[in-house]
Backbone as CSV, one residue per row, in Angstrom:
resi,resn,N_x,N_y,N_z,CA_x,CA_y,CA_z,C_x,C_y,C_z
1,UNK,0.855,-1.199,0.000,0.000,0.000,0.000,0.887,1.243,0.000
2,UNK,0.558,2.375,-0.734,1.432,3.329,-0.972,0.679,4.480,-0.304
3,UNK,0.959,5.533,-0.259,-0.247,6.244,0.710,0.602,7.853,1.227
4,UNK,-0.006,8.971,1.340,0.900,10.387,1.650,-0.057,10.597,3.113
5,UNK,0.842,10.856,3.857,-0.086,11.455,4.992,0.502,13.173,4.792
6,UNK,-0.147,14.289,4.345,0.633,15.498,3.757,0.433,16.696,4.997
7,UNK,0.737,17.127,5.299,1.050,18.248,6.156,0.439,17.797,7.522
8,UNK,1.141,16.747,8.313,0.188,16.162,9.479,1.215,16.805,10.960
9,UNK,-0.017,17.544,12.055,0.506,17.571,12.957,1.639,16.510,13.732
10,UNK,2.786,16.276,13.738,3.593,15.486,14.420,3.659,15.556,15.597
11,UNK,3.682,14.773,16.536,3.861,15.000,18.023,4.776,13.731,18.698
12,UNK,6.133,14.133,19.072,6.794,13.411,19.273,8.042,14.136,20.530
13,UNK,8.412,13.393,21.610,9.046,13.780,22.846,8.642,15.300,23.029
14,UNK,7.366,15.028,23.210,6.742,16.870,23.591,7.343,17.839,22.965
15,UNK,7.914,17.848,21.638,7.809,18.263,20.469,6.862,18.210,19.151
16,UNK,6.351,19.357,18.880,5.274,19.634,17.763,5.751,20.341,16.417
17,UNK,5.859,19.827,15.402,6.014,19.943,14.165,5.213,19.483,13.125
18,UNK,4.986,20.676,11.339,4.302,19.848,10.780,5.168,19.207,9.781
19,UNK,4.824,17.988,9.725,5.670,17.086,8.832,4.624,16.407,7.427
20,UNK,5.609,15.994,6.367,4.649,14.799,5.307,5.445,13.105,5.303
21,UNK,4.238,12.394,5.460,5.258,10.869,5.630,4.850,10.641,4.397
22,UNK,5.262,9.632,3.714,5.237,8.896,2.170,5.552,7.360,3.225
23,UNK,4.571,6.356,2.827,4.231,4.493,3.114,4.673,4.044,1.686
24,UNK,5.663,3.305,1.511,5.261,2.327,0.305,6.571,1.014,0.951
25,UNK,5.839,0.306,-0.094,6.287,-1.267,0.545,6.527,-1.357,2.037
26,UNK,5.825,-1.029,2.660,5.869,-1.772,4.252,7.178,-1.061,4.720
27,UNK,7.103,0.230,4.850,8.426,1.006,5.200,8.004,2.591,5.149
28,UNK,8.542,3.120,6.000,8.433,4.509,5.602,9.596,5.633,4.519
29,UNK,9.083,6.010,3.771,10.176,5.705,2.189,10.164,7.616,2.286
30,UNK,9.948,8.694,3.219,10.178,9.546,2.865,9.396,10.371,4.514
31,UNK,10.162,10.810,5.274,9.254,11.749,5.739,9.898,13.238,6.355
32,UNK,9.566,14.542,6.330,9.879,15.503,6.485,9.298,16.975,6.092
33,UNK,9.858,17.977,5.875,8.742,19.199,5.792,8.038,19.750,4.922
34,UNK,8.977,19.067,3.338,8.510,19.604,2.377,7.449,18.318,2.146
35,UNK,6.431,19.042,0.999,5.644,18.058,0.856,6.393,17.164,-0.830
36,UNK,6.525,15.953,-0.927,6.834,15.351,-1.889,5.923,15.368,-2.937
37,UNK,6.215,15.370,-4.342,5.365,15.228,-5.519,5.707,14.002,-6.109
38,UNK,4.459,13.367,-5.589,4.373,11.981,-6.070,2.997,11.860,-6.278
39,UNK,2.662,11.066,-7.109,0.924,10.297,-7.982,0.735,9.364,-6.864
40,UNK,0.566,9.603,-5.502,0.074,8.589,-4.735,-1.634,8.928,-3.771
41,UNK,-1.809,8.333,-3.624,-3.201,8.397,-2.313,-2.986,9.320,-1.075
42,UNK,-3.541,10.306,-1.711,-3.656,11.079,-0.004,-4.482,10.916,0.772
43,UNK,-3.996,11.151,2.389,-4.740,10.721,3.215,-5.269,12.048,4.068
44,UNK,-6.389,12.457,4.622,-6.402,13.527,5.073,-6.322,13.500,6.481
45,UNK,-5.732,13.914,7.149,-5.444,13.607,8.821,-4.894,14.649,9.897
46,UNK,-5.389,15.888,8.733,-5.152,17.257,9.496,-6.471,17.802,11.094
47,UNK,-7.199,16.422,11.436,-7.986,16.435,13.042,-7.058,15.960,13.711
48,UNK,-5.949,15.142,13.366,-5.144,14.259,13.803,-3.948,14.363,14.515
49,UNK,-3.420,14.279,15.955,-2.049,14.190,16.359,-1.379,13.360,15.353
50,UNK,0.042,13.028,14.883,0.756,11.885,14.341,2.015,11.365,15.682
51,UNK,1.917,10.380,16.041,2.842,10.085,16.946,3.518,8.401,16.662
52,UNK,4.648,8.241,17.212,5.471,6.995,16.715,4.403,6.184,17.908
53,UNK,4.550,5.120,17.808,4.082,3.772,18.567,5.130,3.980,19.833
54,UNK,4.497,3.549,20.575,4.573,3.700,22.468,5.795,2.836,22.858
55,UNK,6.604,3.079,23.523,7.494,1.523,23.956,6.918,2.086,25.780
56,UNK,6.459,1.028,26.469,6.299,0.848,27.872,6.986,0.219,28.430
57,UNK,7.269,0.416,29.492,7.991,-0.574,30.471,7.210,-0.975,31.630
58,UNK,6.958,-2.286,31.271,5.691,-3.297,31.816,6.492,-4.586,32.813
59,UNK,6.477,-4.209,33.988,7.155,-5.028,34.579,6.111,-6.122,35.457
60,UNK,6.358,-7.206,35.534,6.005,-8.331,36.444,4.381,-8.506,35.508
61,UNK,4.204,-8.799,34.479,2.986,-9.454,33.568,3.039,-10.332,34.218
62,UNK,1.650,-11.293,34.727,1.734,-12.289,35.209,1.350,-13.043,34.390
63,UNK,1.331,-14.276,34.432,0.749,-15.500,32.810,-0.503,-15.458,33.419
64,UNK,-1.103,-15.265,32.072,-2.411,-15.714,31.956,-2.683,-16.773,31.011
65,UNK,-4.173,-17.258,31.417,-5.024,-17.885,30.254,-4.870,-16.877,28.546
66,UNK,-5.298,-17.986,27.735,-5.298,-16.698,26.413,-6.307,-16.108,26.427
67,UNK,-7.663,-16.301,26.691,-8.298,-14.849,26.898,-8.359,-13.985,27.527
68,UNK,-7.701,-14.527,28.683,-7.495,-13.257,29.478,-5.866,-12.216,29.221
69,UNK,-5.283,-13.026,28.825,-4.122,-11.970,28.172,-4.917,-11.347,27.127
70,UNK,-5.361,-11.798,26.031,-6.051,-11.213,25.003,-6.526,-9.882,25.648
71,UNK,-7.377,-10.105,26.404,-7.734,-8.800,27.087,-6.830,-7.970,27.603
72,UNK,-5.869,-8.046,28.491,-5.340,-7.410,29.089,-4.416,-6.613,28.066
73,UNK,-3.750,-7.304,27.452,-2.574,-6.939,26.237,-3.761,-5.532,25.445
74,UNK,-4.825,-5.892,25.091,-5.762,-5.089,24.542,-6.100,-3.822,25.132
75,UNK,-6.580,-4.124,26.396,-6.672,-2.984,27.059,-5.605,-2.144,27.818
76,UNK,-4.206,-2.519,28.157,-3.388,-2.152,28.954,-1.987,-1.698,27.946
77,UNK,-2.070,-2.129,26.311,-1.014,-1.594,25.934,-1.762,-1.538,23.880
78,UNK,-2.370,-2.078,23.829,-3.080,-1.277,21.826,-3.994,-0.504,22.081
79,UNK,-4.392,-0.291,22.906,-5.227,1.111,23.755,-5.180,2.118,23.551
80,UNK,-4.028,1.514,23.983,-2.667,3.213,24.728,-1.997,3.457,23.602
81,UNK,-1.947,2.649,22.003,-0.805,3.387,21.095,0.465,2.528,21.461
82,UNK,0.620,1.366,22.007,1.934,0.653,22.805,2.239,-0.243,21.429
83,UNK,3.424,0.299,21.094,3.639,-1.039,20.158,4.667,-1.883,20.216
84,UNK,5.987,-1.921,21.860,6.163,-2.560,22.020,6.722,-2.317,24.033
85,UNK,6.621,-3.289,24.273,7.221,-3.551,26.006,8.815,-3.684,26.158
86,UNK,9.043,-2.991,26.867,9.608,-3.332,28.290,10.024,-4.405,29.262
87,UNK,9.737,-5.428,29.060,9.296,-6.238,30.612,10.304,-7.140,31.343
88,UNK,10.263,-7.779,32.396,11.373,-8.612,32.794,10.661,-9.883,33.353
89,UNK,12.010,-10.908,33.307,11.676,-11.717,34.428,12.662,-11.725,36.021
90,UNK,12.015,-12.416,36.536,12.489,-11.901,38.317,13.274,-13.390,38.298
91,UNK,14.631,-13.491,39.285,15.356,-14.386,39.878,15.717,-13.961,40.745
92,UNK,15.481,-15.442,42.036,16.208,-15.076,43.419,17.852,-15.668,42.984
93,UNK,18.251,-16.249,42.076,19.118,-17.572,42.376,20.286,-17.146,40.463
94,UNK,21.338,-17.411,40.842,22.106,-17.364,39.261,21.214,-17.833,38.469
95,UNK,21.180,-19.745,39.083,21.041,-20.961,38.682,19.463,-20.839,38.066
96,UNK,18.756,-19.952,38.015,17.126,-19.938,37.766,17.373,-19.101,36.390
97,UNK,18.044,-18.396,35.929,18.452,-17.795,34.812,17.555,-18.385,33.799
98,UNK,18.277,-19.290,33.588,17.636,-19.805,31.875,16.487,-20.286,31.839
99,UNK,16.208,-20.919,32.858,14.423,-21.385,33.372,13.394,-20.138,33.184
100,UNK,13.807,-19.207,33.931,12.924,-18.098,34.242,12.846,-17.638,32.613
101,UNK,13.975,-17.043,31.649,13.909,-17.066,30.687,13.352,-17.662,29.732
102,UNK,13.452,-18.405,29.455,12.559,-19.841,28.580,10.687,-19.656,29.318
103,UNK,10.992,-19.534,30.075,9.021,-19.379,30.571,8.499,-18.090,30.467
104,UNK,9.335,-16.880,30.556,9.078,-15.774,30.401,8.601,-15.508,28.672
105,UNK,9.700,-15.927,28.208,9.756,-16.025,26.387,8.381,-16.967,26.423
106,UNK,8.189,-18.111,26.891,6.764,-18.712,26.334,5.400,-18.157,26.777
107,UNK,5.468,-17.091,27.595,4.580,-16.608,28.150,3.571,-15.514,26.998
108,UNK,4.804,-15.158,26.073,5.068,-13.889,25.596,4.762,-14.624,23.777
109,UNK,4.689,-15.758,23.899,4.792,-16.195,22.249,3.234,-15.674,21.781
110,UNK,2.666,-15.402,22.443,1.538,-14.721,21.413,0.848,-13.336,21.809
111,UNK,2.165,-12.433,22.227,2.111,-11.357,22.482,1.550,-10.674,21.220
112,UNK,0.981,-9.643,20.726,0.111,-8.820,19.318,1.366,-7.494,18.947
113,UNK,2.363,-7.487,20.188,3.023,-5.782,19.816,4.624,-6.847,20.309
114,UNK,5.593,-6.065,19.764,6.940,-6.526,20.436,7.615,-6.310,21.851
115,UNK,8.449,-6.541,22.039,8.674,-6.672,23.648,10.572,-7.245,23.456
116,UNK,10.937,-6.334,24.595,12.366,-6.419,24.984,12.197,-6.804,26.208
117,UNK,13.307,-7.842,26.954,13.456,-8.765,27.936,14.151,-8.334,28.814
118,UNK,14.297,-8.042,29.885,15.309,-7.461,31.183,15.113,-8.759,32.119
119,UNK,16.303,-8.584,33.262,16.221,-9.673,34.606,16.194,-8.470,35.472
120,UNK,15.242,-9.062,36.432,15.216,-8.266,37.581,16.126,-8.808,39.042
121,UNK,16.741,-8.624,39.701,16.679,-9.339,40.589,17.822,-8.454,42.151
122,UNK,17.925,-8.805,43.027,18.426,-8.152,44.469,19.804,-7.891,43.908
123,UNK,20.240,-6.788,44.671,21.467,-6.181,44.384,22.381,-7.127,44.882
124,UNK,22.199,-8.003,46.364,23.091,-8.578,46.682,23.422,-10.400,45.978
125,UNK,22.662,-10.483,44.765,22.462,-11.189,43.832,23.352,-11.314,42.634
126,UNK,23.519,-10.066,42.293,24.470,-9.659,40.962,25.742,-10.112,40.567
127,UNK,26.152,-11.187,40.040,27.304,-11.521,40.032,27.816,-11.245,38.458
128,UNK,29.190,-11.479,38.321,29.522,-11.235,36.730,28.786,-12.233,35.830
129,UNK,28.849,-13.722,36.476,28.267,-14.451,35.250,26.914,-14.003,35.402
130,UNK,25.913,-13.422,35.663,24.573,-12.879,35.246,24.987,-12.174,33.880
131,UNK,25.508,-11.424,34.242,25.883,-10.454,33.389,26.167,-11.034,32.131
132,UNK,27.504,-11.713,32.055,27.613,-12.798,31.375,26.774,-13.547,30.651
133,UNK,25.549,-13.955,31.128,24.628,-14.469,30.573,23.452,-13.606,29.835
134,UNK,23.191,-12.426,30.186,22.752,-11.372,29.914,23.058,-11.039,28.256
135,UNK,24.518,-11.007,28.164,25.031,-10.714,27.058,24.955,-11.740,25.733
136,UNK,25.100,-12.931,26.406,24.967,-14.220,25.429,23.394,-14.448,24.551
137,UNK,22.650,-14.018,25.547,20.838,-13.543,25.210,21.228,-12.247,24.915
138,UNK,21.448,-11.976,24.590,20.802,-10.425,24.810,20.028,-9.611,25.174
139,UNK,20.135,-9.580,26.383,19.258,-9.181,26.913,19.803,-7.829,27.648
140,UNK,19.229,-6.469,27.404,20.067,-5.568,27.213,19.920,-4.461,28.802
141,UNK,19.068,-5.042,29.620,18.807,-4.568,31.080,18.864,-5.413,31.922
142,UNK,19.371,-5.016,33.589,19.478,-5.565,34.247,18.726,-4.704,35.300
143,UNK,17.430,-4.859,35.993,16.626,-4.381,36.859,17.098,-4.819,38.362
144,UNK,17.714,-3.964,39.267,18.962,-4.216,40.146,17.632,-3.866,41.536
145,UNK,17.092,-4.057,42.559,16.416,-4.568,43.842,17.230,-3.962,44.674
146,UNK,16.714,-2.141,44.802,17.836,-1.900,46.003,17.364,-1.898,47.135
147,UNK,18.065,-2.285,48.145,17.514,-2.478,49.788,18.531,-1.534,50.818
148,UNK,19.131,-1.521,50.443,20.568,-1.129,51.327,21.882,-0.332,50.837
149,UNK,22.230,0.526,51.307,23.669,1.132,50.868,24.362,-0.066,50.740
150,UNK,24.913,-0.427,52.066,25.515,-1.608,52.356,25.550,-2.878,51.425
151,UNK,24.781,-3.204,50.401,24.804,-4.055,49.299,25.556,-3.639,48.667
152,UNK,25.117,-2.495,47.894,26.022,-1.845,46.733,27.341,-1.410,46.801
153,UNK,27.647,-0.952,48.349,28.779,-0.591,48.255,29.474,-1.876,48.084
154,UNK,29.016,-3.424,48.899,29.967,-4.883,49.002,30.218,-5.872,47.648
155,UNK,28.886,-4.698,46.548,29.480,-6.001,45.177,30.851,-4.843,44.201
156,UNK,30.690,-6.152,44.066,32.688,-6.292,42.813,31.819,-5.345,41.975
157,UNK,32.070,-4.109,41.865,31.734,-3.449,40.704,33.022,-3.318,39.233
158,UNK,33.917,-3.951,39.625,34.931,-4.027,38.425,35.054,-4.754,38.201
159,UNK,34.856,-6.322,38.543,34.374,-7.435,38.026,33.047,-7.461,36.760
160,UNK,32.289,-6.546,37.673,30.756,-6.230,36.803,30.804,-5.401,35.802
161,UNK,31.998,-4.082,35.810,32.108,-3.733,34.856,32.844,-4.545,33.811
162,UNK,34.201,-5.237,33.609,34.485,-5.948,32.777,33.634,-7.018,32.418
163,UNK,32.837,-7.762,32.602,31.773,-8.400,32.194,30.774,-7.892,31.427
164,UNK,30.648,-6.819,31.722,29.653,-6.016,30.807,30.002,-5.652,29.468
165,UNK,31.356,-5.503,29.599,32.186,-4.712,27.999,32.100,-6.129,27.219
166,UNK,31.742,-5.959,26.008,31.520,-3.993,24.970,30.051,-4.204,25.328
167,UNK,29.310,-5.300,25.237,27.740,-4.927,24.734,27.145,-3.770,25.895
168,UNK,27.604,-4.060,26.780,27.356,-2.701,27.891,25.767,-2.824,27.834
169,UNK,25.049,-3.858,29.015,23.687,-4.013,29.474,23.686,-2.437,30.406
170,UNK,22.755,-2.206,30.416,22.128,-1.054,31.310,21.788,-1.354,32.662
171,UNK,22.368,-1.030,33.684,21.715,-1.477,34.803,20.364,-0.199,35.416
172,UNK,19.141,-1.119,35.933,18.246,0.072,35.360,17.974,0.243,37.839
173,UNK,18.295,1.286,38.314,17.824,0.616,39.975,16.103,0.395,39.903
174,UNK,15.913,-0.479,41.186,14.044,-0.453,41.797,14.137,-0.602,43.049
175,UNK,13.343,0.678,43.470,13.567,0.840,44.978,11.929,0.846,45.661
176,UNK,11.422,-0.429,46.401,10.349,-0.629,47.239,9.628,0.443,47.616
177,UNK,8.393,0.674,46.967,7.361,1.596,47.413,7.519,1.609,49.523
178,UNK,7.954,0.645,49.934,7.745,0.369,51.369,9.084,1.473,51.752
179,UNK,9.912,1.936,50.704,10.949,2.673,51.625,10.580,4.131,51.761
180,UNK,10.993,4.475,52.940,10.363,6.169,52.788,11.439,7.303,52.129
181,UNK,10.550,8.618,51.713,11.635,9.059,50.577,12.419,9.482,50.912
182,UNK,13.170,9.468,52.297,14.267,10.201,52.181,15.235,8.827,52.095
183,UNK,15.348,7.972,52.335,15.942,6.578,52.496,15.630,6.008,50.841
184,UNK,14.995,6.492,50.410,15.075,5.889,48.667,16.037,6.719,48.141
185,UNK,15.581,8.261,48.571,16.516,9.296,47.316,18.036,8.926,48.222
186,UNK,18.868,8.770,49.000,20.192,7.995,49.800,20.465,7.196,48.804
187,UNK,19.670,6.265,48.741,19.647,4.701,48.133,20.535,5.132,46.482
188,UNK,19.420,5.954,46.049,19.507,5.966,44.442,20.756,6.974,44.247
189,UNK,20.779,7.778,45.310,22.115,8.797,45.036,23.250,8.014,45.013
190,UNK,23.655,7.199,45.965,24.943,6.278,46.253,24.809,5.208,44.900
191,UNK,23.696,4.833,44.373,23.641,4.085,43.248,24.080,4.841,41.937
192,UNK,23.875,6.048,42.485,24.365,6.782,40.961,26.212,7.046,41.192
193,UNK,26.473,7.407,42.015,27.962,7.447,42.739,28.566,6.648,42.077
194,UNK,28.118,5.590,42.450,29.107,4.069,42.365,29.065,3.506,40.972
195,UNK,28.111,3.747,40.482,28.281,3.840,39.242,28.256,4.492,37.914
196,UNK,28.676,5.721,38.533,29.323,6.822,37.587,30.538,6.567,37.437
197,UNK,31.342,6.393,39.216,32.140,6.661,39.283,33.324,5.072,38.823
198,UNK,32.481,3.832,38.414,32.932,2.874,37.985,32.834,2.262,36.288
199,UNK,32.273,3.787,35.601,31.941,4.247,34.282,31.225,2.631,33.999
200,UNK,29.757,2.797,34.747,29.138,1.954,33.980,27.322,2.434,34.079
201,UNK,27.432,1.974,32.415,25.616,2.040,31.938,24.966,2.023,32.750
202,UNK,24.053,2.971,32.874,23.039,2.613,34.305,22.044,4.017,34.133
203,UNK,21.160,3.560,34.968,19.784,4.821,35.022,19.952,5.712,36.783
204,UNK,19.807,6.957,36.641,19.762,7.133,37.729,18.767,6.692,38.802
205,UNK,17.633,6.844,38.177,16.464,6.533,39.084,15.522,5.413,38.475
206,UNK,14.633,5.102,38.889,13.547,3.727,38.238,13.227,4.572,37.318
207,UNK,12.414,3.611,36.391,11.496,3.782,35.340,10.106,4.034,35.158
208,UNK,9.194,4.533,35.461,7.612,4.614,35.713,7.015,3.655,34.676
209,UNK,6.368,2.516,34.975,5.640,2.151,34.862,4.245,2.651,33.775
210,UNK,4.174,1.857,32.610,3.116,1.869,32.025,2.913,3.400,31.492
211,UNK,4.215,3.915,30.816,4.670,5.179,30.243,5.230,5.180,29.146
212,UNK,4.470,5.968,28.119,5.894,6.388,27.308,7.425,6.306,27.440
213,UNK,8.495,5.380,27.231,9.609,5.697,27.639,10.187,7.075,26.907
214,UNK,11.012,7.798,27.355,11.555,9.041,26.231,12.706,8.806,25.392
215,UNK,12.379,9.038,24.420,13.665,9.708,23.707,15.157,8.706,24.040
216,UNK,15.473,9.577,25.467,16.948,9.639,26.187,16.843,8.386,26.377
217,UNK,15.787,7.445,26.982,15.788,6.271,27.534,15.877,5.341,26.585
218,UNK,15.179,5.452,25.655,15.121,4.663,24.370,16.759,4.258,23.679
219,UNK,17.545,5.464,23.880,19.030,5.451,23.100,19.647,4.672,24.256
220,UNK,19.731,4.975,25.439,20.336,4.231,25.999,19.982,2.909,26.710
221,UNK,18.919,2.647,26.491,18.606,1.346,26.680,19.280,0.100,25.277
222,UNK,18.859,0.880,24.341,19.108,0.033,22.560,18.388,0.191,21.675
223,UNK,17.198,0.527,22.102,15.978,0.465,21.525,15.876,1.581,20.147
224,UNK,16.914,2.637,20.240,16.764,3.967,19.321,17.648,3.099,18.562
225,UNK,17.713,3.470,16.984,16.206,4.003,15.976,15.582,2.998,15.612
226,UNK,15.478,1.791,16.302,14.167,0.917,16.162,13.013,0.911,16.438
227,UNK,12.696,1.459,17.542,11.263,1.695,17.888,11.410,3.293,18.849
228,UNK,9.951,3.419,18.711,9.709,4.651,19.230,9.578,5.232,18.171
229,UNK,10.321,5.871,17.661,10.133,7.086,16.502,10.287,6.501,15.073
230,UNK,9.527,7.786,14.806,9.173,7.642,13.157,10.538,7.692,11.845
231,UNK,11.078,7.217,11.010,11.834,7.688,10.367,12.438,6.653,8.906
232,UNK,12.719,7.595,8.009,12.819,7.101,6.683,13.726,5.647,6.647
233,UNK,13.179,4.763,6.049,13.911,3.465,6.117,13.285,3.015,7.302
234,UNK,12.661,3.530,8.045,11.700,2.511,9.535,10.655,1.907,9.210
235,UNK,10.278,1.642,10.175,8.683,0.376,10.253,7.668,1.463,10.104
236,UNK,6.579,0.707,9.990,4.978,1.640,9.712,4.666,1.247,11.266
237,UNK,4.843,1.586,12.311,4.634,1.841,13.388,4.147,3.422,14.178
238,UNK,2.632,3.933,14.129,2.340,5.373,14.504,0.830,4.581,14.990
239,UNK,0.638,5.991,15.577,-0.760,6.467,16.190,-1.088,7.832,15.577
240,UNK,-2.754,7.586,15.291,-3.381,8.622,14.861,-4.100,9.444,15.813
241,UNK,-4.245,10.334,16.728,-4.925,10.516,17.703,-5.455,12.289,17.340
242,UNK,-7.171,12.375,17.585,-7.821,13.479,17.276,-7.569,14.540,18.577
243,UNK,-7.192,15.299,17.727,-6.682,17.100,18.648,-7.624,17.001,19.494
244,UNK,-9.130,17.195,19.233,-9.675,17.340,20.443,-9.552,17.146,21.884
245,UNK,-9.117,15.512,22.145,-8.909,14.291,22.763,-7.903,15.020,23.561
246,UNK,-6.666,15.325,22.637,-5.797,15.586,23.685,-5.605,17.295,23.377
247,UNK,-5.749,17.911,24.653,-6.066,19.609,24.400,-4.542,20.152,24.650
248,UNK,-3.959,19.670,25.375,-2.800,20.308,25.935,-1.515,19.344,25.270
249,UNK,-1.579,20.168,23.963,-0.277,19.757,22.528,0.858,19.474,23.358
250,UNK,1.103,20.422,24.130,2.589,19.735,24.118,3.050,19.118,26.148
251,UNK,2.109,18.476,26.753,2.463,18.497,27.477,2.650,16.677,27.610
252,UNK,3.396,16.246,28.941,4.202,14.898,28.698,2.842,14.002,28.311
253,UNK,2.720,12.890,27.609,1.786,11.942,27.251,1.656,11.083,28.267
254,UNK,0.688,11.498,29.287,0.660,10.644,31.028,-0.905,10.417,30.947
255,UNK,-1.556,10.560,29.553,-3.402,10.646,30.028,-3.725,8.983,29.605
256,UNK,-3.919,7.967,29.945,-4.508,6.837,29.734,-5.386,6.692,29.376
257,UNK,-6.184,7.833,28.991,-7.935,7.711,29.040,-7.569,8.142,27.696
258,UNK,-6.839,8.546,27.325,-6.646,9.384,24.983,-6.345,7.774,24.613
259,UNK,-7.486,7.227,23.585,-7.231,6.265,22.559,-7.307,6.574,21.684
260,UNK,-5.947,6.160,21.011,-5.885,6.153,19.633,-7.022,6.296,18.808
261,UNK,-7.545,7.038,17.814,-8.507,6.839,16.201,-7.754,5.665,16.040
262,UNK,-6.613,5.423,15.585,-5.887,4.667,14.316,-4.400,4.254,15.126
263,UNK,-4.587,3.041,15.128,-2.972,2.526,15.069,-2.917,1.687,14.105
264,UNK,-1.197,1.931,14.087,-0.474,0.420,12.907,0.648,0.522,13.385
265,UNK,0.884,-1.121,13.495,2.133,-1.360,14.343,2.677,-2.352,13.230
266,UNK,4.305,-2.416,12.831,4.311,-2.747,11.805,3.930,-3.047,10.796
267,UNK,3.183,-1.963,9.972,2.589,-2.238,9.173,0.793,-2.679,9.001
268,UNK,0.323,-3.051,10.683,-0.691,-3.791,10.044,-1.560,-2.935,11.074
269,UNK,-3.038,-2.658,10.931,-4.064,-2.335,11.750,-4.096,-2.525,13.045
270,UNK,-3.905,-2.403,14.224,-3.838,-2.814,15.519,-5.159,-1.981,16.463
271,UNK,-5.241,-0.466,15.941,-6.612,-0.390,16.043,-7.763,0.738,14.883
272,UNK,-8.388,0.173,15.318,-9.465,0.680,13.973,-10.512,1.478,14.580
273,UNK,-10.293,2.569,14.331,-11.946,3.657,14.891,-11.966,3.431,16.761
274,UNK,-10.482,3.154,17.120,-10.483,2.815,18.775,-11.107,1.563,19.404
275,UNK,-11.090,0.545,18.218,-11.185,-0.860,18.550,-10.223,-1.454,18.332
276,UNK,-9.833,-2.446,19.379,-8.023,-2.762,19.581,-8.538,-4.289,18.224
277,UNK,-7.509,-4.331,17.572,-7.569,-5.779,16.622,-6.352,-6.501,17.132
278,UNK,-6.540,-7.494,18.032,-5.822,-8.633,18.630,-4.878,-9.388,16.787
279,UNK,-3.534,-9.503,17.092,-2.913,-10.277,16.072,-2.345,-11.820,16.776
280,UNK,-2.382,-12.574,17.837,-1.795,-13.830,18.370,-0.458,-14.036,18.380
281,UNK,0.549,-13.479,18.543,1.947,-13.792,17.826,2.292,-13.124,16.895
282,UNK,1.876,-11.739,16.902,2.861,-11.034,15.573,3.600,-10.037,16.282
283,UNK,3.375,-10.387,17.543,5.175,-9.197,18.167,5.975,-10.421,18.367
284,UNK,7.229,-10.048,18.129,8.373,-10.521,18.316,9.366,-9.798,19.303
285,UNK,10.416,-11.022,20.293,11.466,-10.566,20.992,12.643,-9.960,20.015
286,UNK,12.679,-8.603,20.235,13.882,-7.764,19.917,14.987,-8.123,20.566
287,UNK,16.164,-8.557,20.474,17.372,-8.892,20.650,18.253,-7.333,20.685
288,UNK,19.182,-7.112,21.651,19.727,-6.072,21.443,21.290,-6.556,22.044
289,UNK,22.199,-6.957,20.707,23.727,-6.370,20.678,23.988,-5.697,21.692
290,UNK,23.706,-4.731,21.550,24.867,-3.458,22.166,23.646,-2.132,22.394
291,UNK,23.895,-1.754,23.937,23.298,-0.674,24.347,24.696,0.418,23.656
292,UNK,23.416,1.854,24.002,23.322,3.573,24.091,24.493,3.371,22.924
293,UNK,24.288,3.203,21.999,24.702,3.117,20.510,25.034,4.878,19.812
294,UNK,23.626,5.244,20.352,23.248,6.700,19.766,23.227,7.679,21.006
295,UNK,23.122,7.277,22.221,23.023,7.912,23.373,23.787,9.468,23.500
């Protein structure tokens, strides 16, 4: 299908611009300010926000039955414009690694949007061969369980950094709603310390939950220029969403209640007139080489 979307509001990292995309063969083959002269199908979509497809970070999915994932996947992420996850699996133990993995991945085989894989697990847990193993999957985050100064300061962080080189996993912290904030922001400051100061990949603070990731997060996770944003030689991955809906253009995308008019997530319908269309298995696990590439 070949197709012009021509002078369409863009809305992308709380940036507003008007842009023209050009679709042909299952790719986006042109997009930017001028409008192109080409004999193709215009589309009119000037009621319309234009925004790239959602990446969330969806942690602890629990398995379901298939209709009840059906649902949930439906309502909790093609809703929202999500066209791909975030998510992890949890280990108390090295030795649970590949188990937890392998069930996590089968959990996920008939996920409708794509999805990137993280391990979650206690700081005083972390050893190099995780890491190690991390890299062999690719699996490009490591979701680190902070409890204590006292952990972080007692692991081998130069062990952990040479294990990490080159693909350089991201270590992302998660600090227990049960801690109070002055004992979290301690926590996460000394987490940023120690690993600034041991030049390794890492987030300063958690990730929010069931959000837009940005921009910044996207590059340094791996994920940039694969998903998230729109761009020539990329996937047909956007949301169509009517101005009305959302009044306040440029402020962060935190409203859950704005559904999409129109999604397409690679290429194919995902929702239609704000009815989610379930696909069984057409997201796939993204593999990621090598983090903050573009960072």
């Amino acid at each position: 299908m070949r197709y012009l979307m021509e002078d369409v509001t863009f809305l992308s990292d709380n940036h507003i611009k008007k842009i023209s995309v050009l679709v042909q063969k299952n790719e986006i083959r042109y997009i930017g300010y001028s409008i192109p002269k080409f004999n193709v199908m215009k589309l009119n979509v000037q009621a319309f926000f234009l925004t790239p497809s959602f990446v969330f970070y969806s942690p602890n999915i629990p398995s379901f039955s298939f209709e009840t994932f059906k649902t949930y996947f439906s309502r909790e992420y093609l809703l929202k414009g999500c066209g791909c996850i975030l998510t992890d699996f949890t280990i108390q133990y090295q030795h649970q690694f590949t188990e937890k993995l392998e069930k996590k991945r089968l959990e996920l085989l008939n996920s409708p949007i794509d999805y990137v894989l993280g391990v979650n697990l206690k700081a005083n847990k972390l050893t190099a061969k995780i890491v190690h193993m991390c890299k062999r999957e690719m699996i490009p985050a490591l979701f680190i369980d902070l409890d204590n100064v006292q952990e972080l300061v007692e692991i081998p962080w130069g062990w952990i950094r040479e294990a990490a080189y080159p693909n350089k996993p991201i270590f992302i912290p998660k600090v227990s709603s049960r801690q109070n904030l002055f004992y979290k922001r301690q926590l996460l400051k000394k987490w940023h310390e120690i690993l600034q100061y041991e030049k390794i990949d890492h987030l300063p603070s958690p990730l929010s939950p069931n959000k837009p990731l940005s921009l910044d997060i996207l590059k340094k996770i791996g994920l940039y220029p694969k998903k998230g944003v729109l761009k020539a030689g990329g996937e047909i991955s956007y949301n169509l969403v009517l101005k009305q809906a959302k009044r306040d253009d440029l402020s962060p995308w935190n409203d859950n209640n704005i559904i999409p008019h129109i999604s397409v997530n690679n290429g194919k319908f995902v929702i239609i007139d704000q009815n989610p269309v379930f696909c069984p298995g057409f997201g796939r696990e993204i593999s990621i080489r090598m983090t903050g590439l573009f960072k």
